[in-house]
Each structure stands twice: as C-alpha cells, then as structure tokens.
C-alpha positions as CSV (number, residue, x, y, z in Angstrom):
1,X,103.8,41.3,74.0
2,X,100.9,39.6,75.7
3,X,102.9,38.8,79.2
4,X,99.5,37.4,80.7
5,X,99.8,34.2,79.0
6,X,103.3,33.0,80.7
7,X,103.1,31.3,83.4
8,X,106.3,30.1,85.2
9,X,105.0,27.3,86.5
10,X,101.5,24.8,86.8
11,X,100.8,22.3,89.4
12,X,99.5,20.7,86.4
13,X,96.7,19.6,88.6
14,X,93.9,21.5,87.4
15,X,92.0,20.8,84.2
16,X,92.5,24.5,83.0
17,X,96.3,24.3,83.5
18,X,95.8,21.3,80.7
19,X,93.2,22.9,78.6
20,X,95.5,26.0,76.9
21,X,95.2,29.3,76.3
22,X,98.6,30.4,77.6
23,X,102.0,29.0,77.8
24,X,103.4,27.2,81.3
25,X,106.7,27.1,81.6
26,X,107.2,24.1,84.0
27,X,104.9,21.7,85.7
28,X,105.5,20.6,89.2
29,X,104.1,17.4,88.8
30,X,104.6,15.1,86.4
31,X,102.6,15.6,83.1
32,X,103.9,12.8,80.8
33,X,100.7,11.5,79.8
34,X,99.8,15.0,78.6
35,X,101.9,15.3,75.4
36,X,99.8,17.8,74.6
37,X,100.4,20.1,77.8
38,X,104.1,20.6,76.7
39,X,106.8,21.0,74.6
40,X,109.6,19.8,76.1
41,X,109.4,17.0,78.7
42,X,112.2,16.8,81.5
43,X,111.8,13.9,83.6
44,X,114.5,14.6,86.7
45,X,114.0,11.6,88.0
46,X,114.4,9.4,85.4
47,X,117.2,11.7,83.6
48,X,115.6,11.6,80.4
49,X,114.2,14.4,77.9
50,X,111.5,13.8,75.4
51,X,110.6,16.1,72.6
52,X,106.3,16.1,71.9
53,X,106.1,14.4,68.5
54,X,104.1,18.2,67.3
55,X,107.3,20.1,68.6
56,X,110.1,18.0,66.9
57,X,110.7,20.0,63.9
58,X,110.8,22.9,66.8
59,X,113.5,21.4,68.8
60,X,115.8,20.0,66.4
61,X,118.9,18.1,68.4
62,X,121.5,21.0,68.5
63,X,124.6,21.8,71.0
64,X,122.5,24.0,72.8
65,X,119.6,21.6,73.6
66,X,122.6,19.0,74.3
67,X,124.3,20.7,76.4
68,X,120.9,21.9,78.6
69,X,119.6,18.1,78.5
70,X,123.4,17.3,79.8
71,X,122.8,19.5,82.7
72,X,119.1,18.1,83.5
73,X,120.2,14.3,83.6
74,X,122.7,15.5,86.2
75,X,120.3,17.8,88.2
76,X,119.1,14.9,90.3
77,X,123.4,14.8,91.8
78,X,123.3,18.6,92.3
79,X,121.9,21.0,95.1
80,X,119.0,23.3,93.9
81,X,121.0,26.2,94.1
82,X,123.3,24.6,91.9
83,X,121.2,23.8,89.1
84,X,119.7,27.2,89.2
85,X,123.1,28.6,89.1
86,X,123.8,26.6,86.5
87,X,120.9,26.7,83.8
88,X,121.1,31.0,84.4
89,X,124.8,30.8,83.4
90,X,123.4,28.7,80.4
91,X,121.1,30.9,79.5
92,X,123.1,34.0,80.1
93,X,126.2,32.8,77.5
94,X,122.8,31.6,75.2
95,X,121.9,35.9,75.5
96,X,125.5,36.9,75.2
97,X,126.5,35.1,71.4
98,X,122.8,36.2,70.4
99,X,123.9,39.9,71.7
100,X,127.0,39.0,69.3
101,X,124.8,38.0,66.7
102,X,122.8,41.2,66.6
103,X,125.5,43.8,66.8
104,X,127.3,42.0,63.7
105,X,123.9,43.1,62.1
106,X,124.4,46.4,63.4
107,X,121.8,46.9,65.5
108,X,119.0,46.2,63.0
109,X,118.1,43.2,65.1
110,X,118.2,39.4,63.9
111,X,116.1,37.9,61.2
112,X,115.8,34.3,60.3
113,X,117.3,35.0,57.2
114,X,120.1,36.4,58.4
115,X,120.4,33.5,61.5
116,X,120.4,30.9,58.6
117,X,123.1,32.7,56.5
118,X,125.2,33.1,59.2
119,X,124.8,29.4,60.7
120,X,125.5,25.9,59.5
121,X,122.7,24.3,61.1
122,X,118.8,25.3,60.4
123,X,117.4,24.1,63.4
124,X,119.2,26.5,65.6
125,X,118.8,29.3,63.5
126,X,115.2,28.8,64.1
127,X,115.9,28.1,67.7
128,X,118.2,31.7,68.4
129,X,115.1,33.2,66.2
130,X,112.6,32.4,68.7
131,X,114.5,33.4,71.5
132,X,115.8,36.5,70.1
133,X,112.0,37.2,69.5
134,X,111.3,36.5,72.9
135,X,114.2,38.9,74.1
136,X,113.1,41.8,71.9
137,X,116.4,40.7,69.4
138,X,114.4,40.3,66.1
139,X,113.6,42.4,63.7
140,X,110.2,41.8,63.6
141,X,109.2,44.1,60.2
C-alpha cells in the first residue's frame, strides 16, 4: 500500500490539490465545479449528494450509500461531535458484516466473486470489494 497518496483532507484551494496524483478524502471548501476533483460530492448545506457522472457505475444507489447520504442531509441539525460519532458507528457496523463476510470464507479473505455469489445486489458487492481491499480483507491473488 502506497499510504502517501491519501490525504484526509484539501482546502481545495490550491491548483495541485485539483491537479491529481493522490486521493483527498474531503475538501473544506466547496469543489462543485470540479467534478473532476471528486467522487462523491456532499454539499452539507444544501443536503444533497451527487455522484460524478465517471464514478456512477462506482457508486451504485445501495442501503449503505442510503443510509450514509441519510445521515449527511441531517448533519447540518446535528453537533460535530455527533456526526462524527455517528458516521464511525456507520463505518464500524460496515467493518463488522465485512469481518462476517470473510470468516464465512474462512479466513481466505473476500473476492469479488465470492461478494457477488453471496449478495443480491452487484453494486455492493463491488462496493464491500473495495473496502475490504482497502482494509486488507481481499484476497488479492
């Protein structure tokens, strides 16, 4: 894993933050002109998501991306804490049914394959792969 490409945040005011070459998490400042800086687009104030037309077959509508845009529209009524509280707790039950996921493979780690036998739905298959790859889940052979 090549670590020094993540950053967990941009200001999103310098050219180089725009220009690529590693992967930003979250901008501080608004970036929706710059489809092409991001994924994912989660406007707090506005409460609204938008998907990049490049990442849509990526980020196929499933519970889990429901359920996370849920939380986001109602960010702007909560305290800080409480959203931070609340997208760990998220992401923690996310890592918990993917740990599920793996030990029903015994260990061996996950495979898209074996996501897409084992779920109903393609596009989050392909989403638990990625994050399983990210968490060191996958098989990667």
């Amino acid at each position: 894993r090549d670590w020094s490409i993540l950053r967990p945040f941009c200001t999103g005011e310098e050219a180089s933050e725009l220009e690529g070459g590693f992967f930003c998490a979250a901008f501080l400042h608004p970036q929706e002109g710059a489809e092409g800086a991001w994924d994912v687009y989660v406007d707090l104030a506005a409460r609204s998501v938008t998907v990049a037309e490049q990442s849509a077959k990526d980020f196929g509508a499933t519970s889990v991306h429901r359920d996370m845009a849920r939380l986001f529209a109602n960010a702007p009524e909560m305290e800080e804490e409480e959203v931070l509280e609340a997208v760990s707790a998220k992401t923690a039950e996310l890592l918990a049914k993917l740990q599920v996921l793996v030990e029903e493979e015994e260990g061996a780690g996950l495979t898209l394959a074996s996501l897409t036998e084992q779920l109903p739905n393609a596009a989050l298959a392909n989403f638990l792969f990625g994050v399983a790859l990210a968490e060191g889940l996958a098989a990667t052979d």
